[in-house]
DODOBA-747698 format. One line per field, with one value per residue (C-alpha): residue in one letter; residue number from 1; z, x, y. Coordinates in nm, 3 decimals, always signed. Example, Ala and Ser with C-alpha at 12.3 -4.5 7.8 and 13.67 -1.06 7.14 Angstrom:
! residues 2
vovo: (A S)
gupa: (1 2)
c3: (+0.780 +0.714)
c1: (+1.230 +1.367)
c2: (-0.450 -0.106)
//
This chain:
! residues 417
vovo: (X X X X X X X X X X X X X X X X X X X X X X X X X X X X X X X X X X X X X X X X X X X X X X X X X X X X X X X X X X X X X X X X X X X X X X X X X X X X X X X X X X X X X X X X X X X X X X X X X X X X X X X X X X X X X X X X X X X X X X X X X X X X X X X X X X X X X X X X X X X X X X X X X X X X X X X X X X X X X X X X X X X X X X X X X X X X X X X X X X X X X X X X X X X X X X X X X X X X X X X X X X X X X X X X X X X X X X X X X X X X X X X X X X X X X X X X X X X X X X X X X X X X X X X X X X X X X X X X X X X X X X X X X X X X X X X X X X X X X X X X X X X X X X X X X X X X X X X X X X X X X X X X X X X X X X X X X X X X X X X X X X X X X X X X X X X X X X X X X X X X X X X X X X X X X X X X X X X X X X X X X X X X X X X X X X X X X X X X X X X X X X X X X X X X X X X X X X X X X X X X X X X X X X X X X X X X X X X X X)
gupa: (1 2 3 4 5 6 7 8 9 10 11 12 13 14 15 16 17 18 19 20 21 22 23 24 25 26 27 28 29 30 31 32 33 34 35 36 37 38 39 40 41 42 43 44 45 46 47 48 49 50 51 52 53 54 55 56 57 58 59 60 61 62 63 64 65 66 67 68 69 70 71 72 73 74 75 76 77 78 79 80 81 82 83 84 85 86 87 88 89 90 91 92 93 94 95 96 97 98 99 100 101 102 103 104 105 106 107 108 109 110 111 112 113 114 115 116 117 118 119 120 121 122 123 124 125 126 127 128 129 130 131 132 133 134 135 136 137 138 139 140 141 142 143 144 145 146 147 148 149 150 151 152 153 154 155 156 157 158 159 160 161 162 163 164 165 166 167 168 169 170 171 172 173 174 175 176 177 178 179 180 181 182 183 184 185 186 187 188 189 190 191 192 193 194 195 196 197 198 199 200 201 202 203 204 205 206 207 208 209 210 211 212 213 214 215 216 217 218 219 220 221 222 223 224 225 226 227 228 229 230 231 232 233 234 235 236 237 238 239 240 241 242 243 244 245 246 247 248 249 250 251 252 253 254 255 256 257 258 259 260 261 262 263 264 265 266 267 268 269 270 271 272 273 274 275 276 277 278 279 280 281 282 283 284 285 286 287 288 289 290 291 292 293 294 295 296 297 298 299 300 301 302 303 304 305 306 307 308 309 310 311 312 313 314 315 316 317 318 319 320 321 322 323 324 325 326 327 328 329 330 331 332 333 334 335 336 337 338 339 340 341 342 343 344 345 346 347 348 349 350 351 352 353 354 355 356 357 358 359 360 361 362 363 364 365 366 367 368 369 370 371 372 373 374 375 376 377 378 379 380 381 382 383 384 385 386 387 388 389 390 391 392 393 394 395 396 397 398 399 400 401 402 403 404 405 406 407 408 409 410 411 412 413 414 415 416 417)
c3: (+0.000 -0.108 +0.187 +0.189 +0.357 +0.611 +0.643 +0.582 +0.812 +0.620 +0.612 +0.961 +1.155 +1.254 +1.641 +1.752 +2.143 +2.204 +2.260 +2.604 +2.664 +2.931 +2.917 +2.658 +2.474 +2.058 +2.026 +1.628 +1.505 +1.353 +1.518 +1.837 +1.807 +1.957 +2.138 +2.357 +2.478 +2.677 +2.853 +3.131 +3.293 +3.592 +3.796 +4.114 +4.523 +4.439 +4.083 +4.076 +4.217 +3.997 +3.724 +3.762 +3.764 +3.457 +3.314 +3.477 +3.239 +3.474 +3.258 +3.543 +3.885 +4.148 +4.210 +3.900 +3.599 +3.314 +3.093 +2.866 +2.844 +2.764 +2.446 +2.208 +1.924 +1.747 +1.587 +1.364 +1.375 +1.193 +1.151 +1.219 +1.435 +1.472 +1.786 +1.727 +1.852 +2.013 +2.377 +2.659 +2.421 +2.634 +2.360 +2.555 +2.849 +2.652 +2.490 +2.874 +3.013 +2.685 +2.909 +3.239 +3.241 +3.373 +3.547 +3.361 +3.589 +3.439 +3.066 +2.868 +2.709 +2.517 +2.401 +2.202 +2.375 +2.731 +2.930 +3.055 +3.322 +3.491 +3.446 +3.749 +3.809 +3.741 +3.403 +3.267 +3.369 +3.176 +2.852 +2.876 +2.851 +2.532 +2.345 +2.439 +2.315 +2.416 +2.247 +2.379 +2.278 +2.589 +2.506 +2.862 +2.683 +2.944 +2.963 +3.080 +2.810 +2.453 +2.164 +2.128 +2.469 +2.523 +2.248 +2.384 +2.772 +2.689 +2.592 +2.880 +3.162 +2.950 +3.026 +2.652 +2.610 +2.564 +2.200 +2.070 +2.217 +2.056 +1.742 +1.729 +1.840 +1.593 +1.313 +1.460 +1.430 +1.058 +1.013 +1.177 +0.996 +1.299 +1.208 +1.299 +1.651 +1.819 +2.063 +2.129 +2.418 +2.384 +2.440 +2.083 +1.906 +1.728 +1.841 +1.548 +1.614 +1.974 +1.876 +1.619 +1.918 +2.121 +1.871 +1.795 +2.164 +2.087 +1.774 +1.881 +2.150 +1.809 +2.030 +1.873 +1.982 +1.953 +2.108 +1.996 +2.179 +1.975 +1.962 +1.681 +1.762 +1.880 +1.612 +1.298 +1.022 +0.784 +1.072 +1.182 +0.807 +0.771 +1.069 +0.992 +0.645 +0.877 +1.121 +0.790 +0.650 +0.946 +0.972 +0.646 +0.700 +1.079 +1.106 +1.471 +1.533 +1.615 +1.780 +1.722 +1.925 +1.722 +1.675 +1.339 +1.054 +0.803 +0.980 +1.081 +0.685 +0.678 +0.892 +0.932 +0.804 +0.998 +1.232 +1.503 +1.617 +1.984 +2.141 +2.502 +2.617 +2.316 +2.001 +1.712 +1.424 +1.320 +0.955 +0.698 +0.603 +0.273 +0.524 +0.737 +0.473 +0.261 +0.497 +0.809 +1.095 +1.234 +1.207 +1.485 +1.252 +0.940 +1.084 +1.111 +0.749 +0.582 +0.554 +0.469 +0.124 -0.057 -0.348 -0.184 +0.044 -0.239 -0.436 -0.790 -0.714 -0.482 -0.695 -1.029 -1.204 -1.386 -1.733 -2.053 -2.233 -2.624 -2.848 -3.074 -3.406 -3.273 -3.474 -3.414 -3.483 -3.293 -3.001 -2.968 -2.949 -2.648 -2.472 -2.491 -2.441 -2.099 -1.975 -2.009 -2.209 -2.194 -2.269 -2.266 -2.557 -2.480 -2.813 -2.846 -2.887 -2.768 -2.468 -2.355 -2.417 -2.360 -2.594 -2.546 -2.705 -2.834 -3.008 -3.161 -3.309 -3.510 -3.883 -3.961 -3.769 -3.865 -3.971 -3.838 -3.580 -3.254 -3.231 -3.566 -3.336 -3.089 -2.887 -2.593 -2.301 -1.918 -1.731 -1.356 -1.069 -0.845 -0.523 -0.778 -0.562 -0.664 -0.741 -1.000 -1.144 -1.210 -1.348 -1.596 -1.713 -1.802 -1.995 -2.157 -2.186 -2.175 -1.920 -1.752 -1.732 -1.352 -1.346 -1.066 -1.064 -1.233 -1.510 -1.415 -1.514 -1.210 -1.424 -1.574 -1.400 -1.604 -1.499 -1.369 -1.171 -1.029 -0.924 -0.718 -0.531 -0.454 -0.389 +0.028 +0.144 +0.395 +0.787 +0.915 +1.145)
c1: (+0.000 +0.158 +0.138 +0.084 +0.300 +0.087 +0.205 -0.123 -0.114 -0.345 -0.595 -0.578 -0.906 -0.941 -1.003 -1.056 -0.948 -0.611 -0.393 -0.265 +0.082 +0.338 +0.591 +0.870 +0.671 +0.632 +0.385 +0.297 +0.037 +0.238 +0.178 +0.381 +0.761 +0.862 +1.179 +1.172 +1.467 +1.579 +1.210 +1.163 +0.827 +0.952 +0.639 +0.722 +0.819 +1.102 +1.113 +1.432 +1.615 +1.500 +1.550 +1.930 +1.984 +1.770 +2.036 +2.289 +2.215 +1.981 +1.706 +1.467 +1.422 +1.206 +0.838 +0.930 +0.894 +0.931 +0.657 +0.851 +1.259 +1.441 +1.265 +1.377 +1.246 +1.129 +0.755 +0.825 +0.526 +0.240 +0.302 +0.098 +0.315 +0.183 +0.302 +0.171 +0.268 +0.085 -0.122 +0.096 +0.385 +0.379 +0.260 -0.040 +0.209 +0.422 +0.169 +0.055 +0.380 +0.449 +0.153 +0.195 -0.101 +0.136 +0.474 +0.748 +0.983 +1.291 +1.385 +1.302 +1.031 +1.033 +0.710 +0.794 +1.118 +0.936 +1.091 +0.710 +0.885 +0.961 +0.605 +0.428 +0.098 -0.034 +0.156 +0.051 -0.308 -0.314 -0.098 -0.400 -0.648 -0.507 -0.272 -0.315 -0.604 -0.637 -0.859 -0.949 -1.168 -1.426 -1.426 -1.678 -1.920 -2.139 -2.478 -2.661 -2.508 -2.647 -2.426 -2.300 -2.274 -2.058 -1.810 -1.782 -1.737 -1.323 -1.389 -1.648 -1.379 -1.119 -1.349 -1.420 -1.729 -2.034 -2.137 -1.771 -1.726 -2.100 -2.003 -1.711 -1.865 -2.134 -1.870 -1.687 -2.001 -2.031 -1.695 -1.722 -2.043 -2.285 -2.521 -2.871 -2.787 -2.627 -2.986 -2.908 -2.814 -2.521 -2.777 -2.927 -2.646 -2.487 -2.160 -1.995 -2.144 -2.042 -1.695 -1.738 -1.876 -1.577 -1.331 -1.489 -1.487 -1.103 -1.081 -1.264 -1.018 -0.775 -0.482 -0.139 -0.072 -0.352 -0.365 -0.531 -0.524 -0.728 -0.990 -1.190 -1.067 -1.452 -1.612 -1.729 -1.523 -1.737 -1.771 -1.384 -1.298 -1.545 -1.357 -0.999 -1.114 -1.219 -0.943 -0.720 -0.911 -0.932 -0.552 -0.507 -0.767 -0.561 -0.194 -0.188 +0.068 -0.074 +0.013 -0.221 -0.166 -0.326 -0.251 -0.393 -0.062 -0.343 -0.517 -0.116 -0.055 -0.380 -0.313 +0.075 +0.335 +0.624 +0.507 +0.690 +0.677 +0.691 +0.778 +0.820 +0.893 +1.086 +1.111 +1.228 +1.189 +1.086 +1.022 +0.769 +0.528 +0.713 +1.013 +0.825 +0.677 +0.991 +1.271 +1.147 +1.410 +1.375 +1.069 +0.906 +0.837 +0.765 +0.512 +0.345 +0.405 +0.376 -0.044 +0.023 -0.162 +0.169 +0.009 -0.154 +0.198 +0.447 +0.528 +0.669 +0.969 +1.053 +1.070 +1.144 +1.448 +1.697 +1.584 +1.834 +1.742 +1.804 +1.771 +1.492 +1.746 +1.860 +1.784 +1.610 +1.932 +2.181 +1.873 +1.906 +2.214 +2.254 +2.014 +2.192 +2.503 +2.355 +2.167 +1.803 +1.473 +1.351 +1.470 +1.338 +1.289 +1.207 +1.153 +1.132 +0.759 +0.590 +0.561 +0.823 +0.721 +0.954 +1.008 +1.099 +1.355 +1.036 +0.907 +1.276 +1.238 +0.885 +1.034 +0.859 +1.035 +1.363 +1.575 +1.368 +1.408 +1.321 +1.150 +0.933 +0.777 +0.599 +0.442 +0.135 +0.330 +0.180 +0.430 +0.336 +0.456 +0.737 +0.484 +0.239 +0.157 +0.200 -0.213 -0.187 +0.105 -0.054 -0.372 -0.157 +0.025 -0.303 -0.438 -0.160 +0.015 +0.329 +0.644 +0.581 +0.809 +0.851 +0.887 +0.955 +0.702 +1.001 +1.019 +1.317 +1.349 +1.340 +1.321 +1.059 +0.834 +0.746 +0.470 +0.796 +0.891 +0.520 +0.488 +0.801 +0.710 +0.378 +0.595 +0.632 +0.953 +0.854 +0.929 +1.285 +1.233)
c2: (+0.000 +0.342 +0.561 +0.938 +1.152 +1.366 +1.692 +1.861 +2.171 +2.357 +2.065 +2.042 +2.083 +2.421 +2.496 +2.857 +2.777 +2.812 +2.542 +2.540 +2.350 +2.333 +2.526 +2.431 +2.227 +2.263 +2.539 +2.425 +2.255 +1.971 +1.638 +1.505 +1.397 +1.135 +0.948 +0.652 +0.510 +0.230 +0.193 -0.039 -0.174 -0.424 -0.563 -0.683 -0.606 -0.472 -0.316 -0.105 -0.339 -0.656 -0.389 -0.373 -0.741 -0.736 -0.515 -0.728 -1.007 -1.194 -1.385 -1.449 -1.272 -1.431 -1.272 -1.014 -0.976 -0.732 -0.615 -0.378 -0.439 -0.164 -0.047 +0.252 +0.433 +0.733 +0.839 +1.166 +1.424 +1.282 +0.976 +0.671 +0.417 +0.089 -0.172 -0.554 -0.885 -1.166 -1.130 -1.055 -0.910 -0.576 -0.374 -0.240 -0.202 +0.006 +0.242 +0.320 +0.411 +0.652 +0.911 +0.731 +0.556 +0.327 +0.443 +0.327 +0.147 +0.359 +0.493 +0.818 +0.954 +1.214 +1.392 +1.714 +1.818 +1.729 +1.437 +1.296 +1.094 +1.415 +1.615 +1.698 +1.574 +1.912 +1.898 +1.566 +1.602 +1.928 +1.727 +1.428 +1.739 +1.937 +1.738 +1.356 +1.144 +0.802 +0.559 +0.192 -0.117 -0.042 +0.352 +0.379 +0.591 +0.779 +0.608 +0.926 +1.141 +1.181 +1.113 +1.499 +1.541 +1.232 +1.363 +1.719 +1.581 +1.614 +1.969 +2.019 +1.915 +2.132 +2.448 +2.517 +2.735 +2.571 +2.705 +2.644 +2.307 +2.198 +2.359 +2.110 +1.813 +1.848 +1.882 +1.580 +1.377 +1.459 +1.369 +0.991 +0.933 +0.940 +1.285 +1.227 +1.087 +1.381 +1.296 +0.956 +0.749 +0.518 +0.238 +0.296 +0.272 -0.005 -0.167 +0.001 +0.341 +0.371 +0.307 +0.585 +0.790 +0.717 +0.774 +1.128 +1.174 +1.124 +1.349 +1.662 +1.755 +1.770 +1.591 +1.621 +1.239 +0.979 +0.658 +0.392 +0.063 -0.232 +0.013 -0.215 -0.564 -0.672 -0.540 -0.737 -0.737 -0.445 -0.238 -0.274 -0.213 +0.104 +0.236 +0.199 +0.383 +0.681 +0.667 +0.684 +0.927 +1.172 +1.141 +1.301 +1.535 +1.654 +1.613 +1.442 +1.189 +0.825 +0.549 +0.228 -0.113 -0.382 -0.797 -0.803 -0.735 -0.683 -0.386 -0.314 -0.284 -0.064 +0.186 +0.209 +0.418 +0.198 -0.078 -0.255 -0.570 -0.684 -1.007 -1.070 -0.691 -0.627 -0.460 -0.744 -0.559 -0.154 -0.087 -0.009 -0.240 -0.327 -0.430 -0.616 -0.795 -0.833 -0.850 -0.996 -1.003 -1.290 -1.669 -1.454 -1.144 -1.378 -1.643 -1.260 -1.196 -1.504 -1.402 -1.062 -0.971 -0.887 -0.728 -0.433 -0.381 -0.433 -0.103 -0.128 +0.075 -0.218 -0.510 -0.353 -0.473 -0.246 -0.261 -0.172 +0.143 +0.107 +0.427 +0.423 +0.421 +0.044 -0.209 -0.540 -0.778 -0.504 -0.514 -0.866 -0.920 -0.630 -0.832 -1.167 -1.017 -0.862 -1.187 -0.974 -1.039 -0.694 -0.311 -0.008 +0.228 +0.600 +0.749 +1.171 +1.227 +0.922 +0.736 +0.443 +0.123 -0.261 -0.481 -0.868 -1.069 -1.254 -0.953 -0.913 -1.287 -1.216 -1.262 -0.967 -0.703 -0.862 -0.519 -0.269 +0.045 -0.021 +0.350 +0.198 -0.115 +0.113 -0.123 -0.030 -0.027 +0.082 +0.335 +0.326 +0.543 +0.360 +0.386 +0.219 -0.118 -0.453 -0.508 -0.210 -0.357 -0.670 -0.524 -0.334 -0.634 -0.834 -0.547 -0.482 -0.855 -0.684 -0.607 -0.203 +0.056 +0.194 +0.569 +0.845 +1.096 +1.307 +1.075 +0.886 +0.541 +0.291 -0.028 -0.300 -0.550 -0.864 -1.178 -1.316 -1.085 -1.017 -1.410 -1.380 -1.032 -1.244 -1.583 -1.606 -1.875 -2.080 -2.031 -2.082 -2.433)
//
C-alpha cells in the first residue's frame, strides 16, 4: 500500500481555542515527536532493584517480571506508528507508560522536547487534557449522556465554552459518519457506532498524539474495516501523530506508516510495512508476514528490475544481441515524442520485424509510478500482456516488471524451522 506523507497543516481541523501546553513544549500545530529510549516496565516487590539485575544479564528474577525491556524508538510528527505482537507481548504495556497511564519502571520519554517521566501531576493532567487522546476497545461511553454530549465531555472538563465546544462536536459527528444521533443514548447505538462515538470523543479535543489501543478488535469485520477507512481518513484530514496497538498485521498494513513488532517486552523488528513484509528479521516477525496480502503492500519501485534502455534508431538484430550479451529479455525504448514502451527478445524474433528500428515497433506499453503497488502492477500487465516501465514521478526510469517478476514479489519462502 503506497502511503501518503501527512504533512497537511493547512488541512488540519481548525479549532478557535487556544492550545494550552506546558511550558517548553512545541507550540505548532504539527503532530507530536517522539523518542523513547531504553524503557523499562519491571512488575514486582522490588522493581528497581530486579530492574538492575535485569540489566545485569539476569534472565529471570524471582516474584518479578518485566513487561517492557528496555525499548527505544522514534515516531516523527504525523506519523501513524503501529506496535503488534501476540497477547501478553507488552505492547499495551508500553503504549501506557508513553503518558503514564502506567509508570514506567525507568527509561526516557520524550514527548515534544518534554521528558514525561519528569512532568508533574499538574503537568501531565493538563498534557492528557489538550494534546493527548487516548482511544481503547471499551471507550466507557457515558450512559446518561447523549451522543454529542458524550463527544464534547473532553472539551467540557477542558473548560471550553459551551457554543464552541458543541459547534465542534457536531462537526466531529459529521466527520465519523454518525449525524442524525447527536440525541441519542449510547444504548441505541450499534456496536460500530459507539466506537465511532468514542473515537470522535477522541478526535474533537484535536490531540497532537492519539492513542489507539485495539480500539476495533470486537467489532465485525465491515464495521472494523469502515472504521480503519475513517481513522485513515481523518488522519489526512488533521496532522496528529498516532500510535495504534493492534494484533492483526493486516489492519497493521492498513493503517501504518512503519510498524513494530513486539515479542516478550521487546522490540524485534521496526520498519515499513514493505520491510516487514519483505525482509522480516527474524521466524518470529515472518510467521506474522507469511499471511500478509503482498500485493496491496508491495510497491513497484521495490521489486522492479533495472531494465536496458536502447535508443529508438537500434535495430532489431543489434537489439538482440545487447540483450543476450547482458543476460536480459527486456529493454526499454524512450523514443522523443511518444511514450516508452519494452520490448521482449520474443518480439525481436517475429520474422517480420527482422531489420527494423526499434522506435518503428511502438508497442502499448503501461508506465506506472514507483509507489504504484504490486495489485496495479498486475492489473496493468493483463491489460496490456506486456512487461511495464517503472517511473519516478520526475520521469526517471526505475526499471521493468514482467509476470515473472510479479509471481516472485507475490511468492512467500517458507518459515525458518
Amino acid at each position: 500500500m503506497a502511503k501518503q506523507i501527512r504533512f497537511p497543516l493547512t488541512g488540519r481541523i481548525q479549532i478557535p481555542t487556544e492550545q494550552i501546553r506546558i511550558p517548553g513544549s512545541d507550540p505548532s500545530d504539527a503532530g507530536s515527536a517522539i523518542h523513547v529510549e531504553d524503557l523499562w516496565k519491571v512488575y514486582g516487590p522490588h522493581p528497581s532493584r530486579a530492574l538492575a539485575e535485569y540489566r545485569g544479564g539476569a534472565a529471570d528474577v524471582p516474584d518479578h517480571m518485566t513487561a517492557v525491556r528496555g525499548v527505544s524508538f522514534d515516531v516523527r510528527p504525523c506519523e501513524t506508528f503501529v506496535v503488534m505482537g501476540l497477547s501478553g507481548s507488552g505492547k499495551s504495556t508500553l503504549i501506557r507508560c508513553l503518558t503514564r497511564l502506567i509508570e514506567p519502571t525507568a527509561g526516557l520519554v520524550d514527548i515534544d522536547g518534554n521528558d514525561v517521566l519528569t512532568l508533574s501531576k499538574a503537568q501531565l493532567a493538563e498534557q492528557r487534557r489538550r494534546d493527548w487522546a487516548m482511544v481503547f476497545q471499551h471507550f466507557g461511553l457515558l450512559p446518561h449522556r447523549r451522543v454529542l454530549q458524550n463527544v464534547a465531555y473532553g472539551l467540557e472538563v477542558a473548560g471550553v465554552p459551551r457554543k464552541e465546544r458543541e459547534d465542534r462536536a457536531h462537526h466531529m459527528v459529521e466527520l465519523v459518519g454518525l449525524s442524525g444521533t447527536e440525541n441519542k443514548f449510547p444504548s441505541e447505538l450499534s456496536g460500530g457506532m459507539r466506537q465511532r462515538v468514542g473515537l470522535a470523543r477522541a478526535l474533537v479535543q484535536n490531540p497532537r498524539l492519539l492513542l489507539l489501543d485495539e480500539p476495533f478488535s470486537a467489532l465485525d469485520p465491515l464495521i472494523r474495516t469502515d472504521l480503519q477507512d475513517e481513522l485513515m481518513r481523518l488522519a489526512r484530514a488533521g496532522s496528529q501523530t498516532s500510535i495504534f496497538i493492534t494484533h492483526d498485521l493486516t489492519e497493521a498494513l492498513k493503517v501504518g506508516d512503519r510498524i513494530a513488532i513486539m515479542r516478550d517486552g521487546v522490540l524485534v523488528q521496526v520498519g515499513t510495512p514493505e520491510e516487514i513484509v519483505l525482509k522480516p528479521a527474524d521466524d518470529y516477525v515472518r510467521r506474522f508476514a507469511v499471511e500478509a496480502p503482498r500485493a496491496k503492500v508491495v510497491r513497484a519501485e521495490t521489486i522492479a528490475r533495472s531494465a536496458v534502455e536502447l535508443s529508438p534508431d537500434t535495430l532489431t538484430d543489434e537489439a538482440l544481441t545487447t540483450l543476450a550479451q547482458r543476460g536480459e529479455g527486456v529493454a526499454v525504448v524512450r523514443p522523443a515524442a511518444r511514450a516508452p514502451f519494452t520490448v521482449t527478445a520474443q518480439d525481436l524474433l517475429e520474422p517480420s520485424r527482422a531489420g527494423k528500428a526499434l522506435g518503428d515497433l511502438g508497442f502499448e506499453t503501461a508506465t506506472v509510478d514507483g509507489d504504484v503497488l504490486l495489485q496495479g502492477v498486475m492489473k496493468n500487465l493483463i491489460d496490456t500482456g506486456r512487461p511495464v516501465v517503472v517511473a519516478s514521478s520526475a520521469g526517471e526510469l526505475l526499471g521493468v516488471i514482467d509476470d515473472a517478476t510479479a509471481v516472485r514479489a507475490l511468492a512467500v519462502s517458507g518459515t525458518e524451522s
